[in-house]
LONU-165005 format. One record per atom (N, C-alpha, C, O): x, y, z; atom name. Coordinates in nm, 2 decimals, always signed. Example, Ala and Ser with C-alpha at 12.3 -4.5 7.8 and 13.67 -1.06 7.14 Angstrom:
<marlos>
+--------+--------+--------+------+
|   east |  north |     up | name |
+--------+--------+--------+------+
|  +1.32 |  -0.57 |  +0.78 |    N |
|  +1.23 |  -0.45 |  +0.78 |   CA |
|  +1.32 |  -0.33 |  +0.78 |    C |
|  +1.42 |  -0.33 |  +0.85 |    O |
|  +1.28 |  -0.22 |  +0.71 |    N |
|  +1.37 |  -0.11 |  +0.71 |   CA |
|  +1.29 |  +0.00 |  +0.79 |    C |
|  +1.34 |  +0.11 |  +0.80 |    O |
+--------+--------+--------+------+
</marlos>
This chain:
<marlos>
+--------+--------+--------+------+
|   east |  north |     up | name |
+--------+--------+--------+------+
|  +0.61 |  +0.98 |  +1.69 |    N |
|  +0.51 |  +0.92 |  +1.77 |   CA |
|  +0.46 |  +0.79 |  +1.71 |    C |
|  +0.46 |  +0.75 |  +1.59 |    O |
|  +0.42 |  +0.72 |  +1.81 |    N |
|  +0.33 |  +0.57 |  +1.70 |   CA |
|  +0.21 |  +0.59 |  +1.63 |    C |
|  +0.11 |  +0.65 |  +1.67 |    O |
|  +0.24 |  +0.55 |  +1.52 |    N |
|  +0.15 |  +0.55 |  +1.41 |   CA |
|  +0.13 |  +0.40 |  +1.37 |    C |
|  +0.22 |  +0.32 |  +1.36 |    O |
|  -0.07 |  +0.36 |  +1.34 |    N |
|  -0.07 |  +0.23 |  +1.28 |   CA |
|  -0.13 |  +0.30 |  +1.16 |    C |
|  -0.16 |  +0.42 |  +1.19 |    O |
|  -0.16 |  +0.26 |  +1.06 |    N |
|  -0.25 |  +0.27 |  +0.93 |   CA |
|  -0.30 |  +0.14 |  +0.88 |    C |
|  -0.25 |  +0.05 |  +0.81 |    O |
|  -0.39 |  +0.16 |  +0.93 |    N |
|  -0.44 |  -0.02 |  +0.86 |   CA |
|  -0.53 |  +0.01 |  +0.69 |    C |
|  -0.64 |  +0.08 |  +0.68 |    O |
|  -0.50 |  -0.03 |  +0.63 |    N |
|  -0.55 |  -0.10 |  +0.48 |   CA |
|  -0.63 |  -0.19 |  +0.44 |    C |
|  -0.66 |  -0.28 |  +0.53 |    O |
|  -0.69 |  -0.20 |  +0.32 |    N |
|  -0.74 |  -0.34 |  +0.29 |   CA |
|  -0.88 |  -0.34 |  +0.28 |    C |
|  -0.94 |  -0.40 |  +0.19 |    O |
|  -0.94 |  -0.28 |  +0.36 |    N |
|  -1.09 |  -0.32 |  +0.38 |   CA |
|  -1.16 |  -0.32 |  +0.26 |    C |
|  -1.09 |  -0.30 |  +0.15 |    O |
|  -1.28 |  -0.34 |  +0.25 |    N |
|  -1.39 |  -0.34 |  +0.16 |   CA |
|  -1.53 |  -0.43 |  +0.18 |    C |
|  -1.56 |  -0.49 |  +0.28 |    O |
|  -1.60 |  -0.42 |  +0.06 |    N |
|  -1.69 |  -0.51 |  +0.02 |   CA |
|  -1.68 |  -0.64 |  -0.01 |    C |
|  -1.64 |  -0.66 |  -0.13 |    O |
|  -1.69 |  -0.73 |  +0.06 |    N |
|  -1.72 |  -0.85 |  -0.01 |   CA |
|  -1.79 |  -0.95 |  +0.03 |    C |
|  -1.83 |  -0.97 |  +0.15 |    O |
|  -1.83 |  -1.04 |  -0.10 |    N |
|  -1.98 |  -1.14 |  -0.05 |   CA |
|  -1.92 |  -1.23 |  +0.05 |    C |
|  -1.81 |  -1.28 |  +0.08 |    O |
|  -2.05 |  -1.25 |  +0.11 |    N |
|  -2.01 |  -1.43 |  +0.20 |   CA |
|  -1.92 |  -1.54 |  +0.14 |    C |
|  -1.93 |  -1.57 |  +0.02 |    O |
|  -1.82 |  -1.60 |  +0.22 |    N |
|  -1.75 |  -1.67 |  +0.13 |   CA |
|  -1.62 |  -1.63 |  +0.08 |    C |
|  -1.51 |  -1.69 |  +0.08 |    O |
|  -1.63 |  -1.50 |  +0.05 |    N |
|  -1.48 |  -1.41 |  +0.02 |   CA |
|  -1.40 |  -1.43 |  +0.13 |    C |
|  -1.40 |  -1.47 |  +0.25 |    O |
|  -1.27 |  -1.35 |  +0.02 |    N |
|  -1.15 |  -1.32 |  +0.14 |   CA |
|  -1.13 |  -1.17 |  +0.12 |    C |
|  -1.20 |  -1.09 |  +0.06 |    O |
|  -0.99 |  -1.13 |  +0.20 |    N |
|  -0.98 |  -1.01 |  +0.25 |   CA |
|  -0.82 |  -0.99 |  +0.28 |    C |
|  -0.78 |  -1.10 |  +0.29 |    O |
|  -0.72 |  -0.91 |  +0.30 |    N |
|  -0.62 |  -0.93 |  +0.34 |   CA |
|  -0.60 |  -0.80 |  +0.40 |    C |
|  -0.55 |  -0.71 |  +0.33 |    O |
|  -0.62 |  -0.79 |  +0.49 |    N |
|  -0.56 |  -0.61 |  +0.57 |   CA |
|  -0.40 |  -0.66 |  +0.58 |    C |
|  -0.32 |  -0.76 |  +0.57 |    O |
|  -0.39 |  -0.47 |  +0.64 |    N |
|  -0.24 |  -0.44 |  +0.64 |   CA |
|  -0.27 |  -0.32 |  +0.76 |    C |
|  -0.35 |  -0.23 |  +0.77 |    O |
|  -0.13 |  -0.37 |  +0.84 |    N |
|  -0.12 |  -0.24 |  +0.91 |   CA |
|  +0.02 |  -0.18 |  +0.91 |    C |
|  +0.08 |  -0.26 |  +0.98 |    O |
|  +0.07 |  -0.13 |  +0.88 |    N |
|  +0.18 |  -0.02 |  +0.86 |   CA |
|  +0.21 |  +0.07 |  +1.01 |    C |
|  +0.14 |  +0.16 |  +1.05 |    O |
|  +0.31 |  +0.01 |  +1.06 |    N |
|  +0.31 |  +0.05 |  +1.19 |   CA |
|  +0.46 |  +0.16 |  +1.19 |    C |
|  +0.56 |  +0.11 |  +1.12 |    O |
|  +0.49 |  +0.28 |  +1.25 |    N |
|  +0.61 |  +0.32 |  +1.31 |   CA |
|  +0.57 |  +0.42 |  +1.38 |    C |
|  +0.46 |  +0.47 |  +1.37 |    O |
|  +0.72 |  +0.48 |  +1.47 |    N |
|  +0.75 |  +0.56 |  +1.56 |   CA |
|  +0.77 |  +0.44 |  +1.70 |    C |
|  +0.76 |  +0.50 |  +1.81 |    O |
|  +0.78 |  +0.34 |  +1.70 |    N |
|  +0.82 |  +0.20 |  +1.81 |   CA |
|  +0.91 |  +0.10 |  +1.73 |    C |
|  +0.94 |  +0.10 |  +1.61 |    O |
|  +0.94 |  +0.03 |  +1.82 |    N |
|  +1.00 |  -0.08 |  +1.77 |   CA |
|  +0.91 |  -0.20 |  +1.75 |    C |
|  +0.87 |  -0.27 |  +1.84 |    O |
|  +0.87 |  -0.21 |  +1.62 |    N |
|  +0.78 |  -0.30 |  +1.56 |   CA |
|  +0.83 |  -0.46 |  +1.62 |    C |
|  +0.76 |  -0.53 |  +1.70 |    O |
|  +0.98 |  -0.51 |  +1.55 |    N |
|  +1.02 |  -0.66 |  +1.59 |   CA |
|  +0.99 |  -0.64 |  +1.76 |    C |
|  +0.98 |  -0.76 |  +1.80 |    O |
|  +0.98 |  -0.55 |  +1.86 |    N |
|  +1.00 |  -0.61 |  +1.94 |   CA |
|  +0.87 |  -0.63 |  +2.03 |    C |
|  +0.87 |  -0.67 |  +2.15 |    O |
|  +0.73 |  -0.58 |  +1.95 |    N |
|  +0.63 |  -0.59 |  +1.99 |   CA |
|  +0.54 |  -0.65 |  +1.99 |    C |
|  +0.50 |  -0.63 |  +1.87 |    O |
|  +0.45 |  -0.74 |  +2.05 |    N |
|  +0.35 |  -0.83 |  +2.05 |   CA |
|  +0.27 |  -0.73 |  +1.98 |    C |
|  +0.26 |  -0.61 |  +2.02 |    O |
|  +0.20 |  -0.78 |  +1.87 |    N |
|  +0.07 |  -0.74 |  +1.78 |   CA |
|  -0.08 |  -0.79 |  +1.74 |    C |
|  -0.12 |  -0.90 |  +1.71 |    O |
|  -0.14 |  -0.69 |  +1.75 |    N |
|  -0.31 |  -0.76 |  +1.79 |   CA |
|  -0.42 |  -0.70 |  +1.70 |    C |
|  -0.41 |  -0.57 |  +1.68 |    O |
|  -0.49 |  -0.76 |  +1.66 |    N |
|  -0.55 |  -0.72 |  +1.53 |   CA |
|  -0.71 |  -0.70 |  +1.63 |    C |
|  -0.71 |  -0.78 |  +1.72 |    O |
|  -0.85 |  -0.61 |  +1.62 |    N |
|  -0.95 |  -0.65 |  +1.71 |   CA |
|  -1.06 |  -0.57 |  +1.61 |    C |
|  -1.01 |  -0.50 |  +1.52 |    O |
|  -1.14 |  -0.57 |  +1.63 |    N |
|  -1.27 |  -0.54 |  +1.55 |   CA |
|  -1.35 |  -0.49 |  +1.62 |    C |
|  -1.36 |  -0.54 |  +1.74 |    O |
|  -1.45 |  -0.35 |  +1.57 |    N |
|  -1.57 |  -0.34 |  +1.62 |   CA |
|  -1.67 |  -0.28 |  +1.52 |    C |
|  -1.67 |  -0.19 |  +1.43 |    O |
|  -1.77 |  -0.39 |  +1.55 |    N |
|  -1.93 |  -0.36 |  +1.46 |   CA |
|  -2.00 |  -0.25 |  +1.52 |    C |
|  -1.97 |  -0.22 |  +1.63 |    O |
|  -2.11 |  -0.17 |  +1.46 |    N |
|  -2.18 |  -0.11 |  +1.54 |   CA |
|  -2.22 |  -0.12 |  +1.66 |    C |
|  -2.17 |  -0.23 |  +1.69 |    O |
|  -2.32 |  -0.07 |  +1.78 |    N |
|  -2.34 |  -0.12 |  +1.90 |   CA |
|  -2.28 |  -0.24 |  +1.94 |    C |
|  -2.34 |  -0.28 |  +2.04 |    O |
|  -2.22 |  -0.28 |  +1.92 |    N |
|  -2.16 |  -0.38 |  +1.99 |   CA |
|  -2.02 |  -0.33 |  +2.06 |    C |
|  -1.99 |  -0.21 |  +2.06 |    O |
|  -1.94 |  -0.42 |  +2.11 |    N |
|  -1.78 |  -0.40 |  +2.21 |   CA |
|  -1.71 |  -0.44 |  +2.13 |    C |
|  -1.72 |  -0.53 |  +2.05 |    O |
|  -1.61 |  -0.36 |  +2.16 |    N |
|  -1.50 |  -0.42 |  +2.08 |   CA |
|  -1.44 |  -0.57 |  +2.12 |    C |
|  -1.45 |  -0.62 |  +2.23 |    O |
|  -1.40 |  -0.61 |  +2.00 |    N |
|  -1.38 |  -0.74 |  +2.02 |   CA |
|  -1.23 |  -0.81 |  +1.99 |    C |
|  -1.20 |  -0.79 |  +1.87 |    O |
|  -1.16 |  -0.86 |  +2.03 |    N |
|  -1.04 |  -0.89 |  +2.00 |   CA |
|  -1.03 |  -1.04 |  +1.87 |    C |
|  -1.09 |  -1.15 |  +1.88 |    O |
|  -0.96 |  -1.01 |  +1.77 |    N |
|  -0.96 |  -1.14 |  +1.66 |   CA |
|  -0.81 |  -1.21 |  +1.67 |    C |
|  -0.79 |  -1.33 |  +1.65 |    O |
|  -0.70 |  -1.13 |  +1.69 |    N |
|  -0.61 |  -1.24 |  +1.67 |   CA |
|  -0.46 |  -1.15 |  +1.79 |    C |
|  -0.46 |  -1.05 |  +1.86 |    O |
|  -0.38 |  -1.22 |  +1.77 |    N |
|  -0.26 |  -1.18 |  +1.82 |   CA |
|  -0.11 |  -1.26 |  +1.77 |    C |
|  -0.10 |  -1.38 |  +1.76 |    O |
|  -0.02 |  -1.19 |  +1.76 |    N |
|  +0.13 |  -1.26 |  +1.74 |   CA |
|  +0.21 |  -1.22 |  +1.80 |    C |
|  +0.19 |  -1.10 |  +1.83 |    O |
|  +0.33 |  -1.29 |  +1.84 |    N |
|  +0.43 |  -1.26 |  +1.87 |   CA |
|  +0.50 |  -1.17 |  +1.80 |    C |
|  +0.46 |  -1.12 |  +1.70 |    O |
|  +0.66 |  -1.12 |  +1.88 |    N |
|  +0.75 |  -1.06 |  +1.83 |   CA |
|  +0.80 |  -1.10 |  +1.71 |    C |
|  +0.82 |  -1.01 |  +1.62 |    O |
|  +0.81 |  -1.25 |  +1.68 |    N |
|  +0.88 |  -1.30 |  +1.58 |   CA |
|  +0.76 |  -1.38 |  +1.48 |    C |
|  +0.77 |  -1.41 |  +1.36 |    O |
|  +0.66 |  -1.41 |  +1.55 |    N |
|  +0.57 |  -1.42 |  +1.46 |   CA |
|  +0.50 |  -1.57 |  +1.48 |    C |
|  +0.40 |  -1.61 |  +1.42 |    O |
|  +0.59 |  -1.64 |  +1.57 |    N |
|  +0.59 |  -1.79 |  +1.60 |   CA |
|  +0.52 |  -1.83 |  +1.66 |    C |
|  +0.52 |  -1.95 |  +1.66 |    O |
|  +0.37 |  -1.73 |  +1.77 |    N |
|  +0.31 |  -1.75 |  +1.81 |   CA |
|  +0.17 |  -1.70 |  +1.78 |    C |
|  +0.17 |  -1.59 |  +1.84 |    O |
|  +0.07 |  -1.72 |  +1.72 |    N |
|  -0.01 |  -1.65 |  +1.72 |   CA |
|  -0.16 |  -1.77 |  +1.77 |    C |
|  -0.17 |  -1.89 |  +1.74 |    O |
|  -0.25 |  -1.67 |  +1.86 |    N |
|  -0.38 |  -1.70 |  +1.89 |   CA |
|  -0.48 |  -1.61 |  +1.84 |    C |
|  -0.44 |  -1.49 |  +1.80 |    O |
|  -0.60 |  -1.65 |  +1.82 |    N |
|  -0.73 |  -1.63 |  +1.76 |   CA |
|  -0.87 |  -1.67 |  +1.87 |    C |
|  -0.85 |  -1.77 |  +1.95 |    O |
|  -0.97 |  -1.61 |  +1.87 |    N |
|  -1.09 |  -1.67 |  +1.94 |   CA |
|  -1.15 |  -1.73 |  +1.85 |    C |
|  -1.14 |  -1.73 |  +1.73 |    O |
|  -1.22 |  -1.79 |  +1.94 |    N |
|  -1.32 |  -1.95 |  +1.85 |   CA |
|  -1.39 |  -1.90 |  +1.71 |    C |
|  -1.40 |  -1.97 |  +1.61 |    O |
|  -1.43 |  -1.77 |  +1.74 |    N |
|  -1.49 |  -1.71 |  +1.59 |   CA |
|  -1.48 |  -1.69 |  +1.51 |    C |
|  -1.57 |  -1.67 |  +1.43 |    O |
|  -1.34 |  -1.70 |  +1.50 |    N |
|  -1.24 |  -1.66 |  +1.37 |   CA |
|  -1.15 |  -1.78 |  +1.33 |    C |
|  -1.11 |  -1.79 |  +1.21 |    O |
|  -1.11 |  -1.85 |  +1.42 |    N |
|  -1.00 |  -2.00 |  +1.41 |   CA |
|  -1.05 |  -2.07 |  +1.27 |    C |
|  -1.15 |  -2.11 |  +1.22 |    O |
|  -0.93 |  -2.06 |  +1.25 |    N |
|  -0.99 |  -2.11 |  +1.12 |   CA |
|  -0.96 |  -2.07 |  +0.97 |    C |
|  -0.92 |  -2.13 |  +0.87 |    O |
|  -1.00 |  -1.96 |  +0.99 |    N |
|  -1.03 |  -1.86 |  +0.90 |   CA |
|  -0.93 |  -1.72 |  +0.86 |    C |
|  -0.90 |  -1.68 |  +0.75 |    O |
|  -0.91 |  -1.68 |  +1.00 |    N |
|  -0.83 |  -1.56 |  +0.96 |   CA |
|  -0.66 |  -1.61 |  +1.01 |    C |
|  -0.61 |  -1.71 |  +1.07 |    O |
|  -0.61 |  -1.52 |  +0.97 |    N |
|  -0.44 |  -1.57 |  +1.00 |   CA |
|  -0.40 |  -1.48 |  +1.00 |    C |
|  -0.41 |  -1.41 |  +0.90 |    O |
|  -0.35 |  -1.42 |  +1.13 |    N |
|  -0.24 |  -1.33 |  +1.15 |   CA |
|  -0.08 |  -1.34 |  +1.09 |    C |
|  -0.02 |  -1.44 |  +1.12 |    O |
|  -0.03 |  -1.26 |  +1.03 |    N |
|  +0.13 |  -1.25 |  +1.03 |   CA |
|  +0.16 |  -1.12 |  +1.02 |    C |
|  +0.09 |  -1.02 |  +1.02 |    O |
|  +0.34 |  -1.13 |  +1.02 |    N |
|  +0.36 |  -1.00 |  +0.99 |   CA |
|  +0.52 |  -1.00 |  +0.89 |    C |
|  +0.55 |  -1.10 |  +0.83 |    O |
|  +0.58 |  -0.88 |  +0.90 |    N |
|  +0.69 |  -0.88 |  +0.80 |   CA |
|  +0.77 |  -0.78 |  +0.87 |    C |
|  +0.75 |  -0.66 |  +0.84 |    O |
|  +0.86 |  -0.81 |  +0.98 |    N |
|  +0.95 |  -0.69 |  +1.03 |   CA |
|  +1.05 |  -0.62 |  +0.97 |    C |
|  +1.09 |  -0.51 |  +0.99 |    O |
|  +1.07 |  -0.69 |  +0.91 |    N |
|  +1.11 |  -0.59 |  +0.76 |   CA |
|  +1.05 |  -0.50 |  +0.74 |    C |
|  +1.11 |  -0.40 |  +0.76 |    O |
|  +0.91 |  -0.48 |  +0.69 |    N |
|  +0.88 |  -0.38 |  +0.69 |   CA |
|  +0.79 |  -0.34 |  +0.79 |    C |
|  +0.68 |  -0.27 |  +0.76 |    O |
|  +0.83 |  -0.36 |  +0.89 |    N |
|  +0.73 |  -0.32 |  +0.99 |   CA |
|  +0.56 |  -0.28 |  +0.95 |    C |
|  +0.50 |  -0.17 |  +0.95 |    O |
|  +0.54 |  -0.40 |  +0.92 |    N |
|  +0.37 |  -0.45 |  +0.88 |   CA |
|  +0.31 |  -0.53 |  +0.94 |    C |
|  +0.39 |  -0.63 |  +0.95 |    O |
|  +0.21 |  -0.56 |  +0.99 |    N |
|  +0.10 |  -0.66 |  +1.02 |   CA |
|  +0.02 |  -0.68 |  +0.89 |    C |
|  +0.04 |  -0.60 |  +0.80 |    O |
|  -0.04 |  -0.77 |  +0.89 |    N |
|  -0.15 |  -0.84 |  +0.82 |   CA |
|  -0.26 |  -0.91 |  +0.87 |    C |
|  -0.24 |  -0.93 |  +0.99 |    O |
|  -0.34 |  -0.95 |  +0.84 |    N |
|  -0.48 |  -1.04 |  +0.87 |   CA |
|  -0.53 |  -1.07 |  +0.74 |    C |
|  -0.61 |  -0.98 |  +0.70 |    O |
|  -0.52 |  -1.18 |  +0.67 |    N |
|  -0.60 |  -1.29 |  +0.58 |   CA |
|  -0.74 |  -1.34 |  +0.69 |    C |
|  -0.75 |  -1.38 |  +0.81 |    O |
|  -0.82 |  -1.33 |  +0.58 |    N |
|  -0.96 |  -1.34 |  +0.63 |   CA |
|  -1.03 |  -1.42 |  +0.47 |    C |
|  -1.05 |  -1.37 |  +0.36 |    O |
|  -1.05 |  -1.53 |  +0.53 |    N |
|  -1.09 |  -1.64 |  +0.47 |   CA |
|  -1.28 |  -1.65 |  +0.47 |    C |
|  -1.34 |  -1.58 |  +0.56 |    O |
|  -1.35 |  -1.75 |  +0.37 |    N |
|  -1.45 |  -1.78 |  +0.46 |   CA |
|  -1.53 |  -1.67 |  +0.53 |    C |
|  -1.60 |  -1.70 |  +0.62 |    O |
|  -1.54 |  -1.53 |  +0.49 |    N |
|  -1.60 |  -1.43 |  +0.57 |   CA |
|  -1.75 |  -1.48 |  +0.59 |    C |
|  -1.79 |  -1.57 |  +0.52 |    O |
|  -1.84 |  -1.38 |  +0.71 |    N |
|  -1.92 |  -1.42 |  +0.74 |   CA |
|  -1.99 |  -1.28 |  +0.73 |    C |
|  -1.95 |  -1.17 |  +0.73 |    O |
|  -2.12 |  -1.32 |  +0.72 |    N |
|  -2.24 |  -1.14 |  +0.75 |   CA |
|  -2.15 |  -1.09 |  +0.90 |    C |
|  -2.12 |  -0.98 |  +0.90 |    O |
|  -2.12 |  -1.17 |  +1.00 |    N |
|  -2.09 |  -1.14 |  +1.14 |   CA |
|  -1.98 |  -1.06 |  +1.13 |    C |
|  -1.94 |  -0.95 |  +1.18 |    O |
|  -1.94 |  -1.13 |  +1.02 |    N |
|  -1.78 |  -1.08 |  +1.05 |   CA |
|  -1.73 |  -0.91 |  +1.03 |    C |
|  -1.62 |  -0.86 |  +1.04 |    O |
|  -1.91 |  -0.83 |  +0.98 |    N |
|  -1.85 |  -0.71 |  +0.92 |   CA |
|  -1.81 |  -0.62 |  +1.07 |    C |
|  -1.85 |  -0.64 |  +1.19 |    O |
|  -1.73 |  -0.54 |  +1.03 |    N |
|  -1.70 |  -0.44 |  +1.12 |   CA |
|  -1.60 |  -0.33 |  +1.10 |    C |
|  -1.57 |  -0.31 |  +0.99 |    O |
|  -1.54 |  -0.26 |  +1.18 |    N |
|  -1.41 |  -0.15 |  +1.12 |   CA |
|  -1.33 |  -0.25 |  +1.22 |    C |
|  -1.36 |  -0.27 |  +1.34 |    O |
|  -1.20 |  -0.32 |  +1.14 |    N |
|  -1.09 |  -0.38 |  +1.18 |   CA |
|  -0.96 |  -0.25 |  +1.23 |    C |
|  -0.95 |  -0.14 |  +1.16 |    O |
|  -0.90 |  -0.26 |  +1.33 |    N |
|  -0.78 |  -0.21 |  +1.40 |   CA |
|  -0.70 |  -0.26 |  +1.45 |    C |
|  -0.73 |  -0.34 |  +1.54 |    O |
|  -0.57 |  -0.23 |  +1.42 |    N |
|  -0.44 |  -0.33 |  +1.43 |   CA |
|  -0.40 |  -0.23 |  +1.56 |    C |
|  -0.42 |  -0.10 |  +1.55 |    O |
|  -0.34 |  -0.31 |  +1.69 |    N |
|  -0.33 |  -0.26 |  +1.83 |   CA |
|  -0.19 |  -0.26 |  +1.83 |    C |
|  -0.11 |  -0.31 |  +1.75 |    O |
|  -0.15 |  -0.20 |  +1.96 |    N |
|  +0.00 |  -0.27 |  +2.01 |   CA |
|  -0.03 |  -0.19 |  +2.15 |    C |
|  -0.08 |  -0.08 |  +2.18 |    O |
|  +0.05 |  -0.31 |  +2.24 |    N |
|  +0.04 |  -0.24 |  +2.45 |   CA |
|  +0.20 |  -0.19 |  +2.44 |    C |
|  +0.28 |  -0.28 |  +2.40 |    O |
|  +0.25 |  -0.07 |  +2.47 |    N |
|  +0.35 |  -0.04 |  +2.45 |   CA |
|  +0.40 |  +0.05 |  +2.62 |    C |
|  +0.39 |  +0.17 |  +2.61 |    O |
|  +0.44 |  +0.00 |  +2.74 |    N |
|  +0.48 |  +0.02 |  +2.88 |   CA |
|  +0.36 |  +0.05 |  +2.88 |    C |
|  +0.34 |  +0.18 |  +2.88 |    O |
|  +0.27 |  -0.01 |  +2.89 |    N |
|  +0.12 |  +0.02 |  +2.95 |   CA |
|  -0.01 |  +0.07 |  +2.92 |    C |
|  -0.12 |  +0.06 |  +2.98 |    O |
|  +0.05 |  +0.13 |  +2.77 |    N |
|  -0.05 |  +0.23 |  +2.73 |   CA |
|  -0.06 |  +0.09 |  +2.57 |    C |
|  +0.02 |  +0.01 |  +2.51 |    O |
|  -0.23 |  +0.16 |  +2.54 |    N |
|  -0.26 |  +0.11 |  +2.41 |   CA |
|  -0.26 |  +0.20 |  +2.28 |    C |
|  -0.33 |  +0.30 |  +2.28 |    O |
|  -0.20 |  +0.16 |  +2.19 |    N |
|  -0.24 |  +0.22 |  +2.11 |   CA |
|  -0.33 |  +0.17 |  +1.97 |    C |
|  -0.33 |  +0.05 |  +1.94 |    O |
|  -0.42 |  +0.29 |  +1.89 |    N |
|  -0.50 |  +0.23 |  +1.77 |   CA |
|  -0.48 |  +0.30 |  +1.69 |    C |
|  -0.43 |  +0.41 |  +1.70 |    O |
|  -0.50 |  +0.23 |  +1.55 |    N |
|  -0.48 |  +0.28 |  +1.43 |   CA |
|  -0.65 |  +0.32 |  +1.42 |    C |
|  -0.74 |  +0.30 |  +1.50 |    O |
|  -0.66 |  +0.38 |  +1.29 |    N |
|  -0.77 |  +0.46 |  +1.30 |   CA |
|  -0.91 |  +0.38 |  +1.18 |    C |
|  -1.01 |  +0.44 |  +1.13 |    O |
|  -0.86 |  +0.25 |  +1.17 |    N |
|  -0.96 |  +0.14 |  +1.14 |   CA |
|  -0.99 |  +0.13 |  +0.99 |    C |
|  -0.97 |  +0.23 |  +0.92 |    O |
|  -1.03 |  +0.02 |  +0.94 |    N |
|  -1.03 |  -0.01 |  +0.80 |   CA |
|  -1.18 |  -0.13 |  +0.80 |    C |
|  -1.19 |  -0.25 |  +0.83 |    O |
|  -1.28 |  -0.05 |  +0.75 |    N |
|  -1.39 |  -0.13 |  +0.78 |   CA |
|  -1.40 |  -0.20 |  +0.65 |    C |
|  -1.36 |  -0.17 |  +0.53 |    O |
|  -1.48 |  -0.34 |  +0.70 |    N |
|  -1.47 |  -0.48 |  +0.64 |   CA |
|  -1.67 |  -0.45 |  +0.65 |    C |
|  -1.74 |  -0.41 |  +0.74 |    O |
|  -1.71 |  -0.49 |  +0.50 |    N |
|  -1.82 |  -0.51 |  +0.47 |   CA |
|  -1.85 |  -0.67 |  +0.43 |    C |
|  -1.81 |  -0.70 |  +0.32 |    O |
|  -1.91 |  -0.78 |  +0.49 |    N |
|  -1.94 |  -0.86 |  +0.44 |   CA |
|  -2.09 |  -0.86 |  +0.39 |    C |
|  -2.17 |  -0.90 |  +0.47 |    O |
|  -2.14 |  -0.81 |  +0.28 |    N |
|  -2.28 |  -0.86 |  +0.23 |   CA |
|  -2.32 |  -0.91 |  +0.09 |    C |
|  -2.24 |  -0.88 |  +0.01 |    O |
|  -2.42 |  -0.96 |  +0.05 |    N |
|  -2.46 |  -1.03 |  -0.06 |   CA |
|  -2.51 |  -0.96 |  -0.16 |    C |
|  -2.55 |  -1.01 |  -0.27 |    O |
+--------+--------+--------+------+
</marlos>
């Protein structure tokens, strides 16, 4: 079955970085569009980035541009997110996605602490 495991999270001050991982199988990784999205307490989930199949395309929203960079490694069927520049905003539990014939699937989150 699809499985994500995302990694990485922690504590760190304003200004830090960060590097998640998500560890994806039971799909075909190369042939799937991959999306990294975040949610803080009370608030909605929020989408931070996306790439292509091959990796050649990737988008971010205005809040993150800049800052975080998506890639991945089909080799090993991994995602990533470098997170540069963190922000107090930016804390939340991060989750690496995939739309797979319709349906979504989530990994079971890796929360990111930004504080001082």
């Amino acid at each position: 079955q699809v499985q994500l495991v995302e990694s990485g999270g922690g504590l760190v001050q304003p200004g830090g970085s960060l590097r998640l991982s998500c560890a994806a199988s039971g799909f075909s990784f190369s042939r799937s569009q991959m999306y990294w999205s975040r949610q803080a307490p009370g608030k909605r989930r929020e989408w931070v980035s996306g790439i292509s199949e091959i990796g050649d395309t990737t988008n971010y929203p205005d809040s993150v541009k800049g800052r975080f960079t998506i890639s991945r490694n089909n080799a090993k069927n991994t995602l990533y997110l470098q997170m540069n520049r963190l922000k107090l905003e930016d804390s939340a539990l991060y989750y690496c996605n995939v739309l797979l014939a319709g349906d979504e699937y989530w990994g079971q989150g890796t929360q990111v602490t930004v504080s001082s």
